[in-house]
Structure formats: C-alpha cells, structure tokens
MARBA-3410 file (N, C-alpha, C, O; in Angstrom, 1 decimal):
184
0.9,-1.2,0.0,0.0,0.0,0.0,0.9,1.2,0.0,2.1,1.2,0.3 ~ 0.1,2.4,-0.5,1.6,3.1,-1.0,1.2,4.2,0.3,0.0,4.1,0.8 ~ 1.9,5.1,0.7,2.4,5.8,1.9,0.8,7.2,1.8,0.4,7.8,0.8 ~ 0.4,7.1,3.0,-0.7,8.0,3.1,-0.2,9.7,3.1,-1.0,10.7,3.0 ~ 1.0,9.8,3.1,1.4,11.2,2.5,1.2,12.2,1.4,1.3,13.4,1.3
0.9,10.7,0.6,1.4,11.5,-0.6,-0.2,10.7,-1.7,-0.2,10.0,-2.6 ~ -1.8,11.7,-0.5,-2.8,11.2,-1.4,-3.0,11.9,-2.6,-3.5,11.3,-3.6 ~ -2.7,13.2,-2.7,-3.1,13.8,-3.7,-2.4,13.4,-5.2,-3.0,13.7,-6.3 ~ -0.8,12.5,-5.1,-0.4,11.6,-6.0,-0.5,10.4,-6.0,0.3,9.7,-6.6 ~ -1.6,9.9,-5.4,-2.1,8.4,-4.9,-2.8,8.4,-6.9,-3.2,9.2,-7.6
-2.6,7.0,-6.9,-3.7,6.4,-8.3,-5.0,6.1,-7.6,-5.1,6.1,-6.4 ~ -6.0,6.0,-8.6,-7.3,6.2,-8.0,-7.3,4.8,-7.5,-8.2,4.7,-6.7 ~ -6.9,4.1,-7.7,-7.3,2.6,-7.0,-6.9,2.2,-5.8,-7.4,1.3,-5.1 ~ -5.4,3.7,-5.4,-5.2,3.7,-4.1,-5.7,4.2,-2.7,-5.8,3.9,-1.5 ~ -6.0,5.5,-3.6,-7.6,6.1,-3.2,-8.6,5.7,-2.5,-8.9,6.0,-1.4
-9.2,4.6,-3.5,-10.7,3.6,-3.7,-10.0,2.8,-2.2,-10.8,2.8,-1.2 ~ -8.7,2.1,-1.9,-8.7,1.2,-1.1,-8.5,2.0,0.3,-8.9,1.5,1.4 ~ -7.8,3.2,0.3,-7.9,3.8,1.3,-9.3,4.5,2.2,-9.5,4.6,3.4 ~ -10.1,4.9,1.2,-11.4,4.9,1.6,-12.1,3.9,1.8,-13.2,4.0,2.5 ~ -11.9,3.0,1.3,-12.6,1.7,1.8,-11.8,1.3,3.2,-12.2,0.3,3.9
-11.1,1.8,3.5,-10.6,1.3,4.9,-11.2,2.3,5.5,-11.8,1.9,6.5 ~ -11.3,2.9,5.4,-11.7,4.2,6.5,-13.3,4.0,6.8,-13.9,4.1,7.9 ~ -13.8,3.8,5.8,-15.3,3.3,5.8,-15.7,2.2,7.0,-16.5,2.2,7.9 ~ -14.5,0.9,6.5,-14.6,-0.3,7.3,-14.4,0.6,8.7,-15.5,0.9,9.3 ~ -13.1,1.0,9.3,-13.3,1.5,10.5,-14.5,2.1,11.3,-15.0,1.8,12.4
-14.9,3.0,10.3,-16.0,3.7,10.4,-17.2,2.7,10.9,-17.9,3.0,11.9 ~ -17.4,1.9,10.3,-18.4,1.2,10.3,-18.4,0.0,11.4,-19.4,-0.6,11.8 ~ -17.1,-0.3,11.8,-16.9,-1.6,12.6,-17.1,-1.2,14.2,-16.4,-0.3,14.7 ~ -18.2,-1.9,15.1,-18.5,-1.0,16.8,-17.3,-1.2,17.0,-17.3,-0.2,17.7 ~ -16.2,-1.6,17.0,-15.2,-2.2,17.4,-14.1,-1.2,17.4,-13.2,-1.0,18.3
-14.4,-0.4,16.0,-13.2,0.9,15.8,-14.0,2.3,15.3,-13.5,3.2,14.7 ~ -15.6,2.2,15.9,-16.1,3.2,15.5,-15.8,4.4,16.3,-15.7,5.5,15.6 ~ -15.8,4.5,17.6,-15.4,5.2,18.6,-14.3,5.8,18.4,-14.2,7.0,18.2 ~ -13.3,4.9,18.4,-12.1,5.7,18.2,-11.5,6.1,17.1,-10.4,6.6,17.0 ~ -12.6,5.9,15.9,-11.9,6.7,14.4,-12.9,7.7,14.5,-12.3,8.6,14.0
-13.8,8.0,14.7,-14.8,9.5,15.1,-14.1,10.2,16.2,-14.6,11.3,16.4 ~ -12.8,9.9,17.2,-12.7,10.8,18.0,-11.2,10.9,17.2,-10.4,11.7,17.9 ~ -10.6,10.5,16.1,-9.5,10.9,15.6,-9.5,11.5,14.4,-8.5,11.7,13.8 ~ -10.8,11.9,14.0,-11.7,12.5,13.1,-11.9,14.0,13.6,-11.4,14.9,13.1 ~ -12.5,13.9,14.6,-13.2,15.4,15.6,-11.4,15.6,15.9,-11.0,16.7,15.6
-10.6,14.5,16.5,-9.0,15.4,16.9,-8.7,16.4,15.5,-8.3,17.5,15.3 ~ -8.8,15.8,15.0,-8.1,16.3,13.7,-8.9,17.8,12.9,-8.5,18.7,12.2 ~ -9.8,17.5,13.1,-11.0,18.6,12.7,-11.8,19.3,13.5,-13.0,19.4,13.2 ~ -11.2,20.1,14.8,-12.2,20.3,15.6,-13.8,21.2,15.2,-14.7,21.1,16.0 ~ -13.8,21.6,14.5,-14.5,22.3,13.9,-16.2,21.4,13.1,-17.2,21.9,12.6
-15.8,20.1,13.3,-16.3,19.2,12.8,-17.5,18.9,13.6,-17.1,18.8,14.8 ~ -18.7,18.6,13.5,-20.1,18.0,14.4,-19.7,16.6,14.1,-19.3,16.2,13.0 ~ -19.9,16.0,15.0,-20.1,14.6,15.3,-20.9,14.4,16.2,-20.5,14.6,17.3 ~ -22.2,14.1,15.9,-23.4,13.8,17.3,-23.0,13.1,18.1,-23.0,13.4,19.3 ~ -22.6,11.7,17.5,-22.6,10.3,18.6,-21.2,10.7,19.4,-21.2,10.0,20.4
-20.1,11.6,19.2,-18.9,11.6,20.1,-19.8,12.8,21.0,-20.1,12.6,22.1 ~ -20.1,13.9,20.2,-20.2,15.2,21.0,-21.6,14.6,22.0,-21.5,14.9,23.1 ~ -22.4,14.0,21.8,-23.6,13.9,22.8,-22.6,12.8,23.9,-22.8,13.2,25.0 ~ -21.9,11.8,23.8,-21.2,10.8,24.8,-20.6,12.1,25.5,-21.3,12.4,26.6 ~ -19.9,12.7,25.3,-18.7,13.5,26.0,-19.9,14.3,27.1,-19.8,14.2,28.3
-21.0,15.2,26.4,-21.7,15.7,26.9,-22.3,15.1,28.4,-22.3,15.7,29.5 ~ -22.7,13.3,27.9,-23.2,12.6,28.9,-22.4,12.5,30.3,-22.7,12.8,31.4 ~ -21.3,11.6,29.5,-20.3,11.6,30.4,-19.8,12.7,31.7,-19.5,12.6,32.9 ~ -19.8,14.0,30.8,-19.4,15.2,32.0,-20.2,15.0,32.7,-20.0,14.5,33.8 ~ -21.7,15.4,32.1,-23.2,15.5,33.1,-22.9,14.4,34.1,-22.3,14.7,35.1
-23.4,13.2,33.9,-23.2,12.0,34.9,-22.3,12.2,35.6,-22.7,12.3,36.8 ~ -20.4,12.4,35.6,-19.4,12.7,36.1,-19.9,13.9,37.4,-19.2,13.9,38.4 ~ -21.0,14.9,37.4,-20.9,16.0,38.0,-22.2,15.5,38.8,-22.4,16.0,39.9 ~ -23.1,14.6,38.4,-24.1,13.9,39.4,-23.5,13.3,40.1,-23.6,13.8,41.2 ~ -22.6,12.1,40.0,-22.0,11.5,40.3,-21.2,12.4,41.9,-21.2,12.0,43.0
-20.4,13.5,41.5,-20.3,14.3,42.2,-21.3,14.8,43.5,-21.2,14.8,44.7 ~ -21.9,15.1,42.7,-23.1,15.7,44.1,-23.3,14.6,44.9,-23.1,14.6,46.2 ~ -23.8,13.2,43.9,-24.3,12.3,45.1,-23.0,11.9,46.0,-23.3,11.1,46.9 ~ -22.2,12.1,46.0,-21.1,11.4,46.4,-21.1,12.6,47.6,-21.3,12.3,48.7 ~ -20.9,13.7,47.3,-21.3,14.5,48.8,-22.4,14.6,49.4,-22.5,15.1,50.6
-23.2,14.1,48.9,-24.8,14.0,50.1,-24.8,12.8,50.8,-25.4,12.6,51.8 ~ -24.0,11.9,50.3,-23.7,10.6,50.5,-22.6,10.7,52.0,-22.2,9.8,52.7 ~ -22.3,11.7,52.2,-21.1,12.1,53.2,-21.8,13.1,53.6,-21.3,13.5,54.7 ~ -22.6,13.6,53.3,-23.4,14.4,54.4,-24.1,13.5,55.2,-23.9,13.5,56.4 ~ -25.3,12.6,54.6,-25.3,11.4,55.3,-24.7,10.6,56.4,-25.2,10.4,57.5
-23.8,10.4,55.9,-22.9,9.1,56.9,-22.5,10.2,58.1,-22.4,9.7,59.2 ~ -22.1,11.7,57.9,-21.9,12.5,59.1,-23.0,12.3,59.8,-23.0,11.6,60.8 ~ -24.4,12.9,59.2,-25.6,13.4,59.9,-25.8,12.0,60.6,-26.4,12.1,61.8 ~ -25.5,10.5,60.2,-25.9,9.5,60.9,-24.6,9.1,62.2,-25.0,8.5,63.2 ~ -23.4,9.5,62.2,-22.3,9.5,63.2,-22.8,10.1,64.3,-22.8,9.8,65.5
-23.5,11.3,63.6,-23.3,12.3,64.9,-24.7,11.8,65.7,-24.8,11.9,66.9 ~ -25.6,11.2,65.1,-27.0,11.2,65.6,-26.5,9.8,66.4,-26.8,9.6,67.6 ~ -25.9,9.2,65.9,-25.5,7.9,66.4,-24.1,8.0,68.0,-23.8,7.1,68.8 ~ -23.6,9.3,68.0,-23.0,9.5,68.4,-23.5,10.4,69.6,-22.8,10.6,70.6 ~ -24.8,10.9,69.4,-25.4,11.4,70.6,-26.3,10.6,71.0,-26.8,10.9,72.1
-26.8,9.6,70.5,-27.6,8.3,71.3,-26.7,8.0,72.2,-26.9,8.2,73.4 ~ -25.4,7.3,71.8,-24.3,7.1,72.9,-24.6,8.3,74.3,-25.3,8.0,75.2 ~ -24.2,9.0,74.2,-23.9,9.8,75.0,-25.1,9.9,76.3,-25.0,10.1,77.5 ~ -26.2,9.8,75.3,-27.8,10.2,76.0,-27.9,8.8,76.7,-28.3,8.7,77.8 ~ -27.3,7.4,75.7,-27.3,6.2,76.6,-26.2,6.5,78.1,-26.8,6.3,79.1
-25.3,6.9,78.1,-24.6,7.3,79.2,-25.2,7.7,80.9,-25.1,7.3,82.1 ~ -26.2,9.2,79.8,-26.7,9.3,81.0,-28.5,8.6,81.2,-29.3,9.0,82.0 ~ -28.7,7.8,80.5,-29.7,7.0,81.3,-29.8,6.0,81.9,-30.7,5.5,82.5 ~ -28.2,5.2,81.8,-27.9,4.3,82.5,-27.3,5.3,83.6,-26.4,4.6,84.0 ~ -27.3,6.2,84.1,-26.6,6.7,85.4,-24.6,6.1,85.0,-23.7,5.9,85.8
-24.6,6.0,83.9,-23.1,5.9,83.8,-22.2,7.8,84.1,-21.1,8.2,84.2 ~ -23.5,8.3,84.0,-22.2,9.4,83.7,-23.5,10.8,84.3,-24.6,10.4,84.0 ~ -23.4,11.8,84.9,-24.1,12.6,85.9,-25.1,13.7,84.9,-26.3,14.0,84.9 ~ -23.9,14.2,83.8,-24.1,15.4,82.9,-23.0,15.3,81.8,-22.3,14.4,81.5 ~ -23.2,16.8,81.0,-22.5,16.6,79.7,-20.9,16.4,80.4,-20.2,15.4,80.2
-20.6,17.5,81.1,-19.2,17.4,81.9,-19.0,15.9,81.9,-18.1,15.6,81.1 ~ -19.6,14.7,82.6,-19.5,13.4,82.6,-18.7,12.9,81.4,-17.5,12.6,81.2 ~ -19.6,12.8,80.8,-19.5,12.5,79.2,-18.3,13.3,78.4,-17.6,12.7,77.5 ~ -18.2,14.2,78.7,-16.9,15.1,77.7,-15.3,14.2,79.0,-14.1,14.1,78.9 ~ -15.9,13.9,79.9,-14.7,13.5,80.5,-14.3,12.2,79.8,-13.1,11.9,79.7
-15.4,11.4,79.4,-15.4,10.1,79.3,-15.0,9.6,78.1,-14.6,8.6,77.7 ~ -15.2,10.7,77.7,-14.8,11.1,75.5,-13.5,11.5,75.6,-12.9,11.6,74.5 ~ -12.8,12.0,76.7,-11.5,12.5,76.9,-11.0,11.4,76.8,-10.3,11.1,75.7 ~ -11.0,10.2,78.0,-10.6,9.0,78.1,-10.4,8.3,77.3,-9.3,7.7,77.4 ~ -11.5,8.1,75.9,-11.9,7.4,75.0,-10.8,7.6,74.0,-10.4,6.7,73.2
-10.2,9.1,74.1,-8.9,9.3,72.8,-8.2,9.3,73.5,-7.7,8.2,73.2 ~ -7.4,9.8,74.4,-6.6,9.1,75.5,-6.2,7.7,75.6,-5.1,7.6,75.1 ~ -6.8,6.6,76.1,-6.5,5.5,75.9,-6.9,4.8,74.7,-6.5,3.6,74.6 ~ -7.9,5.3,73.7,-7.7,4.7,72.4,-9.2,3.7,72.6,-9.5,2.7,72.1 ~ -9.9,4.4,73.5,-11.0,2.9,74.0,-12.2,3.3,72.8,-12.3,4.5,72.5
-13.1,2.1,72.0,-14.0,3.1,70.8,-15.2,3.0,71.6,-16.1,3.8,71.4 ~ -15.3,1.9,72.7,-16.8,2.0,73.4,-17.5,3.1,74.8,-17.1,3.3,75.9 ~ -18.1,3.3,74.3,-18.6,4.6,75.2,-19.3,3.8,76.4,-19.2,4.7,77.3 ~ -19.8,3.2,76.8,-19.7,1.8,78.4,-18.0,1.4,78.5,-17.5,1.8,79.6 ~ -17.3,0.7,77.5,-16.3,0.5,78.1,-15.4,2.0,78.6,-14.6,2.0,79.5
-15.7,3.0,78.0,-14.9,4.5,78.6,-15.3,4.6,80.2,-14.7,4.8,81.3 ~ -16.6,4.2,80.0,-17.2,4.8,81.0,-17.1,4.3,82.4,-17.1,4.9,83.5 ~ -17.1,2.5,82.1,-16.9,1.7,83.3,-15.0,2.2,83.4,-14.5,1.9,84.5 ~ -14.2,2.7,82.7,-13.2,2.5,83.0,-13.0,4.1,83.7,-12.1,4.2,84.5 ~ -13.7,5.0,83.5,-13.7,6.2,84.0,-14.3,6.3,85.2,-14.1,7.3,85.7
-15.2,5.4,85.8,-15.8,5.4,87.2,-14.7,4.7,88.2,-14.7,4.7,89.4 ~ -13.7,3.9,87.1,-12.9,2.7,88.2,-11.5,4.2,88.3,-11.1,4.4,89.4 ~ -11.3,4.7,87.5,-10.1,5.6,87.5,-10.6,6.6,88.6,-9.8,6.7,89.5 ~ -12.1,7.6,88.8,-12.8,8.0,89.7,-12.7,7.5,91.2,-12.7,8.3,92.1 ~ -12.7,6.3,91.3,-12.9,5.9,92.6,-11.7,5.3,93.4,-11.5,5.2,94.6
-10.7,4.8,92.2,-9.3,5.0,92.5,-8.7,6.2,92.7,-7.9,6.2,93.6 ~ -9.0,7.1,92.4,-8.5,8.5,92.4,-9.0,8.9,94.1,-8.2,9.5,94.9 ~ -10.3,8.3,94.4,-10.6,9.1,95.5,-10.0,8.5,96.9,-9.8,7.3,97.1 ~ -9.8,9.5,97.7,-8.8,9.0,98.7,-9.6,8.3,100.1,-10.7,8.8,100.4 ~ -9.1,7.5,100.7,-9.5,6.9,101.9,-10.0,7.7,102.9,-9.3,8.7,102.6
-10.8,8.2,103.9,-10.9,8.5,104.8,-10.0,8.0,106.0,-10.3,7.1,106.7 ~ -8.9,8.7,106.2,-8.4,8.4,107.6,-8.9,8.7,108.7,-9.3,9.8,108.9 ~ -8.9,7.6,109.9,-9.5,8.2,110.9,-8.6,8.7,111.8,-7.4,8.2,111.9 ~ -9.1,9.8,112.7,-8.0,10.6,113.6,-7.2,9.5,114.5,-7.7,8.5,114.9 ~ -6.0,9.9,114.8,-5.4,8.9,115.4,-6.0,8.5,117.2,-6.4,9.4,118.0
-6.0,7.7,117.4,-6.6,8.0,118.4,-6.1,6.9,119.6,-6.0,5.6,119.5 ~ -5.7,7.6,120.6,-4.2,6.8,121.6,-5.1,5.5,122.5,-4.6,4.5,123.0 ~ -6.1,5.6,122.5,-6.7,4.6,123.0,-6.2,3.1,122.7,-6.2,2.2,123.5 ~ -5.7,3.2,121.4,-5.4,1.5,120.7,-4.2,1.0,121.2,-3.6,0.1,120.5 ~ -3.8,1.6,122.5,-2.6,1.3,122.6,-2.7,1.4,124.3,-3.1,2.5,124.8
-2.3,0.3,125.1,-2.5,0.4,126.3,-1.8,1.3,126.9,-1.3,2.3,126.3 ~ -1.7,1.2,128.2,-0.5,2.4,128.6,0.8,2.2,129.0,1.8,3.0,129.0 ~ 1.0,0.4,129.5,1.8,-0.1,129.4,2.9,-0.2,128.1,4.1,-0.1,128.2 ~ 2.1,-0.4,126.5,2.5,-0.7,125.8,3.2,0.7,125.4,4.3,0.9,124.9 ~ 2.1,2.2,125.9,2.7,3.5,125.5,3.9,3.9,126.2,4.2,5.0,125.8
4.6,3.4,127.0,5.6,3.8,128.0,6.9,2.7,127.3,8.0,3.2,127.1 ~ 6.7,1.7,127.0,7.6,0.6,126.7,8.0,1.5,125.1,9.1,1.8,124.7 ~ 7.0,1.9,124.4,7.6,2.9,123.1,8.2,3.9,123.5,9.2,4.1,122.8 ~ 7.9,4.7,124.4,8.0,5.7,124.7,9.9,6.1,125.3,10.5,7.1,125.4 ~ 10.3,4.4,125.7,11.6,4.6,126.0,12.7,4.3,124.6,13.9,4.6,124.6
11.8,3.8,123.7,12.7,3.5,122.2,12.6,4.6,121.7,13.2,4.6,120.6 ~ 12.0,5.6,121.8,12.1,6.9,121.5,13.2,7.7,121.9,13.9,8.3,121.0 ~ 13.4,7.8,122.8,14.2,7.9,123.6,15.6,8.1,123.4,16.2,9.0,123.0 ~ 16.3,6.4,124.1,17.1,5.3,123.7,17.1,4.3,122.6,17.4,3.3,123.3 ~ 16.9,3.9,121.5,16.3,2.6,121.3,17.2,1.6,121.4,16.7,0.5,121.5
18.9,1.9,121.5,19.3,0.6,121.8,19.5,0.0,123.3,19.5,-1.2,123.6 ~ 19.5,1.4,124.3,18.9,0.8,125.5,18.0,-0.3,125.7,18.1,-1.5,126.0 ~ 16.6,0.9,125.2,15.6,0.4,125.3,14.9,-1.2,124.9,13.8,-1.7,125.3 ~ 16.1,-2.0,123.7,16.5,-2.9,123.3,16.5,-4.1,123.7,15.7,-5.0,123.6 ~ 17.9,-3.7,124.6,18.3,-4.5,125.3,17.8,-4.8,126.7,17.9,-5.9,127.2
17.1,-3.6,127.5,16.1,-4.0,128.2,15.1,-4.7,128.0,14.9,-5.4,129.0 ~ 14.2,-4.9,127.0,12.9,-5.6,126.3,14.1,-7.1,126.6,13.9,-7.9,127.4 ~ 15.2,-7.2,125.7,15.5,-8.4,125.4,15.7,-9.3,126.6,15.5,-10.5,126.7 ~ 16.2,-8.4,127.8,16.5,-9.2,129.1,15.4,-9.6,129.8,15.5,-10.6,130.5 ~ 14.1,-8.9,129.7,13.3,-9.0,130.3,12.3,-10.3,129.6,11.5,-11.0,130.2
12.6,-10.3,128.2,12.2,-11.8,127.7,13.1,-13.0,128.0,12.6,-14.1,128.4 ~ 14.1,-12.9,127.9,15.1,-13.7,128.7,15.0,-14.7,129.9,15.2,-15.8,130.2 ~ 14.2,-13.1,130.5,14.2,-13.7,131.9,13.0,-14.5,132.1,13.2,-15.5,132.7 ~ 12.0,-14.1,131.8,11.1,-14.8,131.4,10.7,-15.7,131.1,9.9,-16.3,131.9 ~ 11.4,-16.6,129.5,11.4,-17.7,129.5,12.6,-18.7,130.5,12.7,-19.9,130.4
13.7,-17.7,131.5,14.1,-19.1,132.1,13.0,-19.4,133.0,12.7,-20.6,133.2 ~ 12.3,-18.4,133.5,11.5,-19.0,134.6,9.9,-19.7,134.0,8.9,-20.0,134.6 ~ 10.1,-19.9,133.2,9.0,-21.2,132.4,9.8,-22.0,131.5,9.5,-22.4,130.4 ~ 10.9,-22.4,132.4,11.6,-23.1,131.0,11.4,-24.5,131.1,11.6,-25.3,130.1 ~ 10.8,-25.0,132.2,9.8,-26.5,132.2,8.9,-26.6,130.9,9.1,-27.4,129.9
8.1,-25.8,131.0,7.0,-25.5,129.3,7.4,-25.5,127.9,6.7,-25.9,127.0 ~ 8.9,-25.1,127.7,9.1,-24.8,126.6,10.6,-25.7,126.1,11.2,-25.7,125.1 ~ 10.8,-26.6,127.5,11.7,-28.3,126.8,13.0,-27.2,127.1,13.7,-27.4,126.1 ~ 13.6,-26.1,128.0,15.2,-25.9,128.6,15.4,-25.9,129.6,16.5,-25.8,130.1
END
C-alpha cells in the first residue's frame, strides 16, 4: 500500500482502497469510537453527534455523580453524629455518667486511651474515679494502745538501743523462769 502522505499523487485505486478502509473503520463498533474521535481530533470544527452527545453525557453523569457522592457524606456525618449522641444520651440513662461534663470527661478517656466504646470508657472512668478518690483516715486515736505498751515505746524513743536490750532481758528472763513449758 503506498504511503498515506502522498494522497493527492495516490492512483485512484489507491484512493478507492484507502477509503474503503476508512469506511470499514467507520463502520466496525469495534473501531467506530475511536476513528470518530481521531476524526473530531483532527478537525475540531467538525459536528459529530454520537462523540459530541457521549462526551456531553459523560461530564453531566461525572458531576451527578459528584453531588451524590457528597450527600452521601453528608449522610454518613448526619448518621455518626445522631449515632453519636444516642451514645452519649445512653450514658446518662444508664446513670453511667451525671451530665455533659461526665460524658466530655469520658470522650477525653476514650482518645486518650484509644477505647471506641462509650460503656467500656465509661466503666473504666468510674474505676479511674474511685481509684482517684482517697481513703478516709481516721484521727489517730491513743486509745489503741495500752499504757503499758505506750511507756515501753515511749523509751525507744528515747534510747532505742537501751531500750532494746532491756525488752530483750526481760524476755530472757522470762522464758528461764518457764523453761519447764518450753523443753530448757
């Protein structure tokens, strides 16, 4: 086939077979698409319905497609957050949590330790709560301690290695004088 450069010194038979290919293209679904859009490249100026109405479609659809795709995410927010204040409202009707302060403590926790359940925050923020809270001490009170026993301290205060070695003699002495009982 002789070189598509040079149609205007083509023989007419080369012509005839060149348009006969162009036709076949044309005509085959196979290569019709893409020789009408190298047709329209080449010629912009040119109407082609079946390219220019696709392209048309295509954008249109492309920009629906768009919208729904953000309402679609306005959605899934509007359903987080609704889903996300049921949580909260479940909080306080289980008495898990007093008020919002509760709850914003409990959502602190929740990113803090990484926890996603709003019961598991919550049982873990009542145990952190009650850990936190401190013992009642009661006042000291000298009663618990005889008077004898307060006097025998009262010399390790004092002295304590005196006071030591007197305790120890005085056990000493003690068990010699029961030492029948205890086998010396």
């Amino acid at each position: 086939m002789p070189s598509l450069e040079d149609v205007q010194n083509m023989a007419p038979d080369a012509r005839d077979e060149l348009a006969l290919l162009a036709k076949e293209l044309a005509e085959d679904p196979a290569t019709r698409e893409q020789f009408l859009r190298l047709t329209k490249q080449k010629r912009q100026n040119l109407t082609i319905d079946a390219i220019d109405l696709k392209d048309e479609f295509r954008a249109e659809f492309a920009k629906i497609r768009g919208e729904n795709e953000v309402l679609q995410a306005k959605l899934r927010e509007r359903d987080a957050l609704e889903e996300l204040e049921r949580r909260r409202q479940a909080l306080v009707k289980k008495g898990r949590a007093k008020s919002d302060d509760d709850v914003a403590e409990i959502e602190k926790v929740m990113l803090e330790k990484g926890i996603t359940n709003h019961e598991t925050a919550a049982e873990y923020h009542d145990f952190m709560k009650r850990a936190a809270t401190p013992t009642k001490i009661q006042a000291f009170d000298r009663s618990f301690m005889n008077e004898q026993a307060r006097d025998t301290l009262a010399k390790f205060r004092f002295n304590p290695q005196q006071a030591a070695r007197d305790e120890a003699s005085k056990a000493l002495n003690e068990l010699r004088k029961n030492s029948g009982s205890m086998g010396f």
